[in-house]
N, CA, C and O of each residue as an XYZ file, in Angstrom:
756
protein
N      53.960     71.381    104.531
C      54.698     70.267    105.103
C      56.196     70.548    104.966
O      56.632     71.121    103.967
N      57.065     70.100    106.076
C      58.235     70.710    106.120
C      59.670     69.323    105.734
O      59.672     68.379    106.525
N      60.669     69.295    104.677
C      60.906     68.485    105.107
C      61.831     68.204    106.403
O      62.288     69.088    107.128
N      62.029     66.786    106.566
C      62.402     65.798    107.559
C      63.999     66.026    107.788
O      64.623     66.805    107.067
N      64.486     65.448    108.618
C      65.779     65.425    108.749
C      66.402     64.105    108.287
O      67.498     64.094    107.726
N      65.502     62.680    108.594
C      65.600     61.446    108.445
C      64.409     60.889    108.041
O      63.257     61.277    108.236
N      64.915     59.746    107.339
C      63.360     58.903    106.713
C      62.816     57.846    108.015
O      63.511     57.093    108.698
N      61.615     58.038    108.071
C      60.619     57.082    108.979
C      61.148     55.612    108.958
O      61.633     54.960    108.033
N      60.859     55.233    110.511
C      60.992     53.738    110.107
C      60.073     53.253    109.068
O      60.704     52.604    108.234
N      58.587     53.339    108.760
C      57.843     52.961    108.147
C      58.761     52.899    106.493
O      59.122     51.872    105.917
N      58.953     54.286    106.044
C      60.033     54.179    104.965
C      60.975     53.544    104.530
O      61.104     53.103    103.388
N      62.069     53.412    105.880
C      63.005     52.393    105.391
C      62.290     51.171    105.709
O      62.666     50.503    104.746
N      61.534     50.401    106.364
C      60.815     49.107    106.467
C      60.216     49.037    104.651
O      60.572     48.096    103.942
N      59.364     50.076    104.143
C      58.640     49.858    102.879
C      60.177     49.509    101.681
O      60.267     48.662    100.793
N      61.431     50.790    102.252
C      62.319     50.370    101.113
C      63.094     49.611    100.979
O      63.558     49.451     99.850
N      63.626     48.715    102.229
C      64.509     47.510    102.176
C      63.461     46.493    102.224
O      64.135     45.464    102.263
N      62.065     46.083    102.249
C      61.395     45.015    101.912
C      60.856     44.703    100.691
O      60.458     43.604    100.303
N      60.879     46.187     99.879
C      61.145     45.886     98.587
C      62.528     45.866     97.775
O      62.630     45.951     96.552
N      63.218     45.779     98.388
C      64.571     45.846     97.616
C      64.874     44.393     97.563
O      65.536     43.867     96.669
N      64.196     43.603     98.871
C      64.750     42.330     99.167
C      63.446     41.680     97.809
O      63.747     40.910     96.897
N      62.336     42.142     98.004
C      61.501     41.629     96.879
C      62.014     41.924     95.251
O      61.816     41.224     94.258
N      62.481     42.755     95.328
C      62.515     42.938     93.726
C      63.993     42.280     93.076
O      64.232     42.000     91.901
N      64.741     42.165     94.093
C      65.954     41.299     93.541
C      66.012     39.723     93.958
O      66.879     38.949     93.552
N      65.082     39.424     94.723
C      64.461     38.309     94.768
C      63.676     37.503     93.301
O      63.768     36.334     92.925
N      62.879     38.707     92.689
C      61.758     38.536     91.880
C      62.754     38.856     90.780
O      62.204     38.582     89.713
N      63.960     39.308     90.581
C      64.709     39.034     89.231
C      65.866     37.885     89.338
O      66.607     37.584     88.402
N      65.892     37.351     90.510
C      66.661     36.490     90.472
C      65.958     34.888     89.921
O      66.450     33.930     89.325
N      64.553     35.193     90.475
C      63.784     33.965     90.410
C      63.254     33.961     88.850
O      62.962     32.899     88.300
N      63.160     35.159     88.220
C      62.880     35.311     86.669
C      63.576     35.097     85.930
O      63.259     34.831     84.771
N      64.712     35.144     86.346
C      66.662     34.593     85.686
C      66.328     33.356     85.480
O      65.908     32.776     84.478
N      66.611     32.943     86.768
C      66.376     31.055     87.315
C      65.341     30.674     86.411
O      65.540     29.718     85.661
N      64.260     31.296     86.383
C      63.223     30.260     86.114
C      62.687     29.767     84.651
O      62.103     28.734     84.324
N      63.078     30.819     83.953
C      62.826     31.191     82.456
C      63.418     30.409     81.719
O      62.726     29.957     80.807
N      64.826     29.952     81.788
C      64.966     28.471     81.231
C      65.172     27.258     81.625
O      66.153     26.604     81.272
N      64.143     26.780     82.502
C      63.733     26.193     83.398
C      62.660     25.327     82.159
O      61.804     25.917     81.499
N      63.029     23.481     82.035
C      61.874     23.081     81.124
C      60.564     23.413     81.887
O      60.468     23.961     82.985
N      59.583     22.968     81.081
C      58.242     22.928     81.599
C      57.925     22.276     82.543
O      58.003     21.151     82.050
N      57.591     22.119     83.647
C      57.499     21.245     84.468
C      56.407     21.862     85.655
O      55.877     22.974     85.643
N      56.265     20.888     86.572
C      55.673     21.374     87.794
C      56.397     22.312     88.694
O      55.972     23.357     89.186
N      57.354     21.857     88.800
C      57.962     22.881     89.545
C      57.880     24.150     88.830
O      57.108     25.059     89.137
N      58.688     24.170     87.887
C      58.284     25.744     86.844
C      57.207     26.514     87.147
O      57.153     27.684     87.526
N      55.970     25.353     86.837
C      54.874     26.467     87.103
C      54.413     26.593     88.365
O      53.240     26.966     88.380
N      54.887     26.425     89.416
C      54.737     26.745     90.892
C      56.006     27.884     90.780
O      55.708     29.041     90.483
N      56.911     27.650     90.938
C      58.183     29.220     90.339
C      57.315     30.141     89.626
O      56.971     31.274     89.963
N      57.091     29.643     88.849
C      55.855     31.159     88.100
C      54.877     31.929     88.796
O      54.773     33.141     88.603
N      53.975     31.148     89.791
C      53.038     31.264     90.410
C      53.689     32.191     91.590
O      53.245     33.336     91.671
N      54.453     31.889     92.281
C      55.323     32.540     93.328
C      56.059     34.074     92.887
O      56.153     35.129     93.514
N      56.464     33.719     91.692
C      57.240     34.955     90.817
C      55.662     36.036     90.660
O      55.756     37.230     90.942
N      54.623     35.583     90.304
C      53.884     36.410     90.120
C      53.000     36.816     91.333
O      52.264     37.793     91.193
N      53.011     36.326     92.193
C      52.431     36.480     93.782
C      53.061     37.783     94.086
O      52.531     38.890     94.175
N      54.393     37.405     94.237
C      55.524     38.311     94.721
C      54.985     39.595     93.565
O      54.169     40.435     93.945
N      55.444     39.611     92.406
C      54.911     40.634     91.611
C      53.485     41.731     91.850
O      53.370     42.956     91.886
N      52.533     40.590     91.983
C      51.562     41.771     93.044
C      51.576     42.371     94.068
O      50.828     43.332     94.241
N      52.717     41.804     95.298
C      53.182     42.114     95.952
C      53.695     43.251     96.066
O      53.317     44.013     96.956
N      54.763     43.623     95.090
C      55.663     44.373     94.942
C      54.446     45.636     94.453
O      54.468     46.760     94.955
N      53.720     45.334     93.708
C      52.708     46.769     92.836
C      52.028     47.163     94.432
O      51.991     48.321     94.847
N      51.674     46.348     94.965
C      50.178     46.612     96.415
C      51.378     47.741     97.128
O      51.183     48.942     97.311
N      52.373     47.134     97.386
C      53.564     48.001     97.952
C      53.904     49.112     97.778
O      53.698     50.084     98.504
N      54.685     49.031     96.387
C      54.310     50.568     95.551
C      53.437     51.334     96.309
O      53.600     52.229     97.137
N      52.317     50.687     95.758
C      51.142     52.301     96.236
C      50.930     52.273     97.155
O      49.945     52.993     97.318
N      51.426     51.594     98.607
C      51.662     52.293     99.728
C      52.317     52.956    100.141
O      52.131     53.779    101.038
N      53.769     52.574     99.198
C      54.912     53.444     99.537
C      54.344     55.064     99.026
O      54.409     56.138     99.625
N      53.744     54.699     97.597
C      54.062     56.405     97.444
C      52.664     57.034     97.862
O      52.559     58.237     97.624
N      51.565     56.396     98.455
C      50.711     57.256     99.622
C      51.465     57.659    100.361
O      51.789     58.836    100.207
N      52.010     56.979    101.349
C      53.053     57.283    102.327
C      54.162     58.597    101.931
O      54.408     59.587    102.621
N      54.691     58.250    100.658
C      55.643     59.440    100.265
C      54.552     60.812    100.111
O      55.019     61.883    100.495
N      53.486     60.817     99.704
C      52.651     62.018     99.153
C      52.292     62.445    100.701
O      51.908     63.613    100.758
N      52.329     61.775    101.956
C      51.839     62.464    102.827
C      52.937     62.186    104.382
O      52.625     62.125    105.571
N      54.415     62.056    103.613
C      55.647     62.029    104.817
C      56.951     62.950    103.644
O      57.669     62.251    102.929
N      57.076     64.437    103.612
C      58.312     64.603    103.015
C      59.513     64.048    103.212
O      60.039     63.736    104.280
N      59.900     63.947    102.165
C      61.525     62.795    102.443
C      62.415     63.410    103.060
O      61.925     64.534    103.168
N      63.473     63.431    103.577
C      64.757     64.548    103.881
C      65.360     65.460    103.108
O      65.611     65.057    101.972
N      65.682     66.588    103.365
C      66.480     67.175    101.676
C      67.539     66.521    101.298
O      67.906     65.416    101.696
N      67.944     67.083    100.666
C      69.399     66.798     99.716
C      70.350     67.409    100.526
O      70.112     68.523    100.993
N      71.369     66.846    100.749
C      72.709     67.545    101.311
C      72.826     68.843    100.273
O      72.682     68.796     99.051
N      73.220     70.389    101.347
C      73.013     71.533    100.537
C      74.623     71.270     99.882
O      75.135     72.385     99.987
N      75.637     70.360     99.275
C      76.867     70.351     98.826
C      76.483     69.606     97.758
O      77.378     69.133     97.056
N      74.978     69.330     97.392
C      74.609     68.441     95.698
C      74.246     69.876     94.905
O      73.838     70.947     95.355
N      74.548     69.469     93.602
C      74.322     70.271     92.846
C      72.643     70.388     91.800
O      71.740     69.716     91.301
N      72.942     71.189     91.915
C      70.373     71.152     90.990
C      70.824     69.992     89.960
O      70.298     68.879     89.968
N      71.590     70.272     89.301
C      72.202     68.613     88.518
C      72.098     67.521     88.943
O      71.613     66.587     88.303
N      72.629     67.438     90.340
C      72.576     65.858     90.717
C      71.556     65.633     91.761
O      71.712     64.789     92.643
N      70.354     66.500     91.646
C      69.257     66.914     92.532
C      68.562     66.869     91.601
O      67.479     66.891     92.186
N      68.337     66.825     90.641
C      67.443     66.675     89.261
C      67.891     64.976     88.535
O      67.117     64.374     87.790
N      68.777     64.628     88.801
C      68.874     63.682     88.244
C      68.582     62.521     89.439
O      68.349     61.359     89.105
N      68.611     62.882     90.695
C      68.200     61.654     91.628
C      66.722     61.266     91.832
O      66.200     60.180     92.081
N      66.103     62.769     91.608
C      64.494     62.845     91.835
C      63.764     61.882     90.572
O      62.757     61.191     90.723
N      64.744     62.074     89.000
C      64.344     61.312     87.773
C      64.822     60.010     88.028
O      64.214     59.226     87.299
N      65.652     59.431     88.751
C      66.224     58.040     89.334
C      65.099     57.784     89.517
O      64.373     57.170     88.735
N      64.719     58.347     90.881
C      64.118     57.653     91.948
C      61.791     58.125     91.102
O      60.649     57.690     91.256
N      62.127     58.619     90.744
C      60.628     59.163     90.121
C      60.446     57.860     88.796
O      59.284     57.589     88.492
N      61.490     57.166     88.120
C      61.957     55.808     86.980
C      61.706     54.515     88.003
O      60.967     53.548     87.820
N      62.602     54.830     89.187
C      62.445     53.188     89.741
C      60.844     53.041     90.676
O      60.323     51.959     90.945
N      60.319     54.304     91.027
C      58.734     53.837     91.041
C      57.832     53.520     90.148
O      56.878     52.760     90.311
N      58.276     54.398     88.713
C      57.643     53.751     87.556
C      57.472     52.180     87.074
O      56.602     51.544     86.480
N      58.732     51.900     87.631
C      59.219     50.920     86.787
C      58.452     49.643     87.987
O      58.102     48.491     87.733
N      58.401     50.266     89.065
C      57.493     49.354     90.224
C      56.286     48.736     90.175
O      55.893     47.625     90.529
N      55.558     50.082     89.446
C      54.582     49.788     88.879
C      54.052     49.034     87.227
O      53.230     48.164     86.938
N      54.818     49.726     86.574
C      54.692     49.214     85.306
C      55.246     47.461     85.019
O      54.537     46.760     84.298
N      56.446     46.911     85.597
C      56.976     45.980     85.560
C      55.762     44.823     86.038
O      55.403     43.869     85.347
N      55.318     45.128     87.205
C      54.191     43.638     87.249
C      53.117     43.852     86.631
O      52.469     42.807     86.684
N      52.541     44.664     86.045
C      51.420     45.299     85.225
C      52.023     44.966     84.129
O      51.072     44.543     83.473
N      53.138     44.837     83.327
C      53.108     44.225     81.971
C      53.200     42.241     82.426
O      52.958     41.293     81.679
N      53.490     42.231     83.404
C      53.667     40.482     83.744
C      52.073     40.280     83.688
O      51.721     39.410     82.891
N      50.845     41.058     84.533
C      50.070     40.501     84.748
C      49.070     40.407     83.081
O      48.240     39.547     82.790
N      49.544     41.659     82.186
C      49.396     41.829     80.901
C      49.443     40.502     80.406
O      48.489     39.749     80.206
N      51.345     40.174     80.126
C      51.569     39.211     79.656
C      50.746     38.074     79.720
O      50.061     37.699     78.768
N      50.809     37.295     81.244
C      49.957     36.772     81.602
C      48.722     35.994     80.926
O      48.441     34.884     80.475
N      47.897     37.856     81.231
C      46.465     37.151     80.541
C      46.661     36.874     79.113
O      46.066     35.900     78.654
N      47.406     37.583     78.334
C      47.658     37.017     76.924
C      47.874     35.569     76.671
O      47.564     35.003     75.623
N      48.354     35.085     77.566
C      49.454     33.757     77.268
C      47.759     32.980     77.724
O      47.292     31.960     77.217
N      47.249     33.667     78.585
C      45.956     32.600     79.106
C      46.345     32.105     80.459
O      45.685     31.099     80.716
N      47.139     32.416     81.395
C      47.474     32.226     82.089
C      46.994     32.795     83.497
O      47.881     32.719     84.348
N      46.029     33.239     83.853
C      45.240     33.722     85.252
C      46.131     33.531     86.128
O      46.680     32.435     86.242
N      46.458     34.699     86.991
C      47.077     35.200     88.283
C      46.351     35.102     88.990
O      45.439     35.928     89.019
N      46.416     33.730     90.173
C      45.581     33.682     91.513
C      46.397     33.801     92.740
O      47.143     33.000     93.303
N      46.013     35.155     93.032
C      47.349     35.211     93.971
C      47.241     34.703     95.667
O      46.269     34.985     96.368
N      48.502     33.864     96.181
C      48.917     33.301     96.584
C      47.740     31.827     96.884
O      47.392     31.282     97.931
N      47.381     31.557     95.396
C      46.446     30.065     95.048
C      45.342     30.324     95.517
O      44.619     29.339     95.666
N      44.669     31.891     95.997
C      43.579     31.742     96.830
C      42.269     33.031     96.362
O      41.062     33.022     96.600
N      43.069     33.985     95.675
C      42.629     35.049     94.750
C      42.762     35.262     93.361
O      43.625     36.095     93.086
N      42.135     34.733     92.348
C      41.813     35.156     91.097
C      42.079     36.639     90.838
O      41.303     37.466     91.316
N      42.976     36.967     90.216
C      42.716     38.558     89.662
C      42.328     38.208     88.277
O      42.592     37.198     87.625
N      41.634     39.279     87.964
C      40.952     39.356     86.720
C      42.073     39.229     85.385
O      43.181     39.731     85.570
N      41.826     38.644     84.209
C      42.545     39.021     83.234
C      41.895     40.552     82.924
O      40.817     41.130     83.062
N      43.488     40.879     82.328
C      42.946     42.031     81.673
C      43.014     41.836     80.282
O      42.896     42.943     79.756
N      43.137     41.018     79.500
C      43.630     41.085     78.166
C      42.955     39.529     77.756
O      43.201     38.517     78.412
N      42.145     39.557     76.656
C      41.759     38.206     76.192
C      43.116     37.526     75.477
O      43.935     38.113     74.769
N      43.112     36.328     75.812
C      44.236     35.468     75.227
C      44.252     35.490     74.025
O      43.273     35.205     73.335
N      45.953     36.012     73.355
C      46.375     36.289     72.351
C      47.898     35.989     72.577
O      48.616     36.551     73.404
N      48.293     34.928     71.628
C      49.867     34.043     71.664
C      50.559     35.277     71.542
O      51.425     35.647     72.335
N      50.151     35.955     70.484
C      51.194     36.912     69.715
C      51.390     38.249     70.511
O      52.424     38.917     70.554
N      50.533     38.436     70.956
C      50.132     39.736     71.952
C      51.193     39.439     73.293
O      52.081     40.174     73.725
N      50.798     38.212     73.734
C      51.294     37.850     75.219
C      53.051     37.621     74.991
O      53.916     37.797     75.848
N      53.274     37.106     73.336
C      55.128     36.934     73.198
C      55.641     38.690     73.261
O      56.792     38.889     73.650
N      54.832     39.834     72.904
C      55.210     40.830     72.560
C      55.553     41.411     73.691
O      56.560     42.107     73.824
N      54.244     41.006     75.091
C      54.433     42.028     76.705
C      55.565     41.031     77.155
O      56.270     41.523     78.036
N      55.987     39.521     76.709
C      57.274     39.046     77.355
C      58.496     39.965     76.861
O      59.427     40.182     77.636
N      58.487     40.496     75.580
C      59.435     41.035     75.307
C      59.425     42.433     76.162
O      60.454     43.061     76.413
N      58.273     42.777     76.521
C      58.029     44.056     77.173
C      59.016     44.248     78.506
O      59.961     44.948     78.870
N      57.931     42.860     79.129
C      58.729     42.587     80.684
C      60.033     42.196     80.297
O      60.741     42.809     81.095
N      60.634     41.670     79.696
C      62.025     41.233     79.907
C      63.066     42.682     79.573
O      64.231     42.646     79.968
N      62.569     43.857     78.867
C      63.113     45.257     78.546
C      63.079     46.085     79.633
O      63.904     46.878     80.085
N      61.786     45.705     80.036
C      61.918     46.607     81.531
C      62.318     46.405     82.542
O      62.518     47.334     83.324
N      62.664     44.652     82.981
C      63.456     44.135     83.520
C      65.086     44.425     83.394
O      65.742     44.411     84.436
N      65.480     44.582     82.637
C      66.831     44.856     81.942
C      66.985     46.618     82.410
O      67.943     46.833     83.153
N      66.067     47.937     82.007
C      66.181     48.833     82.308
C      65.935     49.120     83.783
O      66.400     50.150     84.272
N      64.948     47.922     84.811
C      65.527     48.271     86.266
C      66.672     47.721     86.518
O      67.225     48.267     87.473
N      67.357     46.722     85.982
C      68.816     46.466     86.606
C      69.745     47.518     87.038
O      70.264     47.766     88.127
N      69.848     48.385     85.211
C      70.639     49.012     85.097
C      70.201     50.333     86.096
O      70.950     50.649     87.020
N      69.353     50.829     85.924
C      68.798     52.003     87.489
C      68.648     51.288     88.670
O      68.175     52.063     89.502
N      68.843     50.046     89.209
C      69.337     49.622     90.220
C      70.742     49.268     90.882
O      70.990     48.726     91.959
N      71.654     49.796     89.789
C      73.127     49.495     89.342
C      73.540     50.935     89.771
O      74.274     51.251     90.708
N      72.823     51.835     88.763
C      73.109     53.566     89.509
C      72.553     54.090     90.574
O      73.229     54.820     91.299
N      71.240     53.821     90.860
C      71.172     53.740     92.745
C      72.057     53.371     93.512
O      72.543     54.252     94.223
N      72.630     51.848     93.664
C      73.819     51.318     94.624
C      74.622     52.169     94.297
O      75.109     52.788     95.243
N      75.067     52.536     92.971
C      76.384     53.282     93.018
C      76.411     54.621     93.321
O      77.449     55.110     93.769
N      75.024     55.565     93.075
C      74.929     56.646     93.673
C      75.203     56.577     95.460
O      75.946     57.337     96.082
N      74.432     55.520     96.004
C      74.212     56.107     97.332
C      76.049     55.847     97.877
O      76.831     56.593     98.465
N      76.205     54.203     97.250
C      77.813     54.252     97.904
C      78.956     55.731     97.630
O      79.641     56.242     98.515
N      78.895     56.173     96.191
C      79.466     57.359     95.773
C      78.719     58.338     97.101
O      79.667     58.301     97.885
N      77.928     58.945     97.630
C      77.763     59.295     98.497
C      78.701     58.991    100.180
O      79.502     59.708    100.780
N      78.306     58.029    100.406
C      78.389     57.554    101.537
C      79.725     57.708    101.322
O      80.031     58.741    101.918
N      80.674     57.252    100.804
C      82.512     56.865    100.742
C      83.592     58.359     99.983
O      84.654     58.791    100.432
N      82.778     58.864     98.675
C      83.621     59.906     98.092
C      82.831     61.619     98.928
O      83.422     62.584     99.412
N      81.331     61.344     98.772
C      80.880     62.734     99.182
C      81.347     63.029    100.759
O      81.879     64.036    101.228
N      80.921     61.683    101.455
C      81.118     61.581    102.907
C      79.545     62.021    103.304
O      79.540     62.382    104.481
N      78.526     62.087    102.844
C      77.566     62.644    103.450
C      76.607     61.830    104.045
O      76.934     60.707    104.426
N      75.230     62.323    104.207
C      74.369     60.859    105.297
C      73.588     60.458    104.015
O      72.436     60.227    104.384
N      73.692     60.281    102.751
C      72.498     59.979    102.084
C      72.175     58.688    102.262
O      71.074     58.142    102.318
N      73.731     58.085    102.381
C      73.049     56.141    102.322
C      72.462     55.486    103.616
O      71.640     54.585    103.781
N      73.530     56.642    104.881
C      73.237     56.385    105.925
C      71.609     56.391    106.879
O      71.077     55.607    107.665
N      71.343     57.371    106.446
C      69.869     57.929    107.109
C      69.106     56.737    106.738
O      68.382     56.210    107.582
N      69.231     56.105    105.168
C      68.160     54.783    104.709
C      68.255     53.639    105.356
O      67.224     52.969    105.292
N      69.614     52.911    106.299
C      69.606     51.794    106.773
C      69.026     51.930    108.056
O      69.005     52.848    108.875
N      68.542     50.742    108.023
C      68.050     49.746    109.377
C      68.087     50.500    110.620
O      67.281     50.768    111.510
N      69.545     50.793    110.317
C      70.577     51.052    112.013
C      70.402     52.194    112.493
O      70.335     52.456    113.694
N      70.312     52.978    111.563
C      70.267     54.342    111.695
C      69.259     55.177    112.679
O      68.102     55.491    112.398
N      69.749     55.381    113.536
C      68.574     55.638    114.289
C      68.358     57.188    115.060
O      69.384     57.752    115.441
N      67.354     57.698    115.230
C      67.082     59.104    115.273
C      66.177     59.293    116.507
O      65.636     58.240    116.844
N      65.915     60.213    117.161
C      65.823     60.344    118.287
C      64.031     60.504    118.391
O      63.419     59.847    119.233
N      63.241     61.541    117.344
C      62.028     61.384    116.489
C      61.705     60.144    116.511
O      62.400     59.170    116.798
N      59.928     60.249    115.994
C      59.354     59.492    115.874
C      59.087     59.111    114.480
O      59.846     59.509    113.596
N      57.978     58.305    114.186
C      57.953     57.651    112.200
C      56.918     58.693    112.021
O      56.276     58.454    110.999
N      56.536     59.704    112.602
C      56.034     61.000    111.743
C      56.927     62.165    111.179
O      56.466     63.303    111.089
N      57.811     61.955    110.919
C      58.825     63.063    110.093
C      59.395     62.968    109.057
O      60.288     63.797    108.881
N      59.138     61.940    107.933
C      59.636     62.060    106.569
C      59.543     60.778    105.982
O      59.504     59.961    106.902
N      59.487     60.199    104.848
C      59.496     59.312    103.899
C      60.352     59.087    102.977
O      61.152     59.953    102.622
N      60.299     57.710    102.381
C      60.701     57.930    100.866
C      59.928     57.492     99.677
O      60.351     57.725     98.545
């Protein structure tokens, strides 16, 4: 497989609909967390964790999709340095795609709390209810929450450092607008 020149629409559709989800889903975890108990709260919760499965089902389409669309190369003016360190970026913020609602749905079952997603699907607990267990994966999720900020902080600033000091297409090729003459069979992200 050869790579691409530009990422697929399918790609940028999978990566700006999760970008809009996942800063959605930390804004609403901000908001909601000291939020008293209430009805509303636990409808905010319910939604926060909808979205959260959301975001995992996504994931693993995105990176089917990545395992069988090569992404574009690297501008040949990056260095194996900053070509090694974007692949560990970007190889962290899928981790963290996955792992982040997988410790919520953790948490979750600890607290006793069943994820029925969007009020109409039961997912299974995975974890028998345990107070102490379920305060420990909040501390989990709220660490790993905190460590995607900050790798969502050096993404924006990588691609803008691109786009404005390098001058090159890295940020460009990912938006919306960008448009290529090819079809959505020539590359991923």
């Amino acid at each position: 497989m050869q790579a691409a020149l530009h990422y697929t629409r399918t790609a940028k559709s999978l990566h700006w609909l999760m970008a809009l989800m996942i800063f959605g889903l930390l804004a609403l975890g901000f908001y909601m967390s000291d939020l008293p108990l209430s009805p509303q709260k636990l409808k905010l919760y319910s939604w926060h964790k909808w979205a959260g499965v959301m975001v995992f089902v996504l994931t693993l389409v995105r990176l089917a999709w990545r395992a069988t669309h090569l992404p574009p190369a690297m501008p040949w003016q990056m260095s194996k340095l900053q070509q090694a360190a974007a692949h560990v970026g970007h190889g962290l913020l899928y981790l963290l795609m996955l792992t982040l609602p997988l410790s919520g749905w953790l948490m979750s079952s600890a607290k006793g709390y069943q994820t029925v997603w969007f009020g109409v699907l039961p997912i299974p607990d995975l974890l028998p209810k345990d107070k102490m267990l379920g305060e420990l994966l909040l501390e989990l999720h709220q660490g790993l929450n905190l460590l995607l900020i900050v790798l969502l902080l050096v993404h924006v600033f990588a691609a803008l450092k691109h786009h404005f000091f390098d001058k090159d297409d890295i940020l460009s090729r990912m938006l919306p607008t960008h448009r290529h003459a090819s079809s959505d069979t020539s590359s991923t992200e």
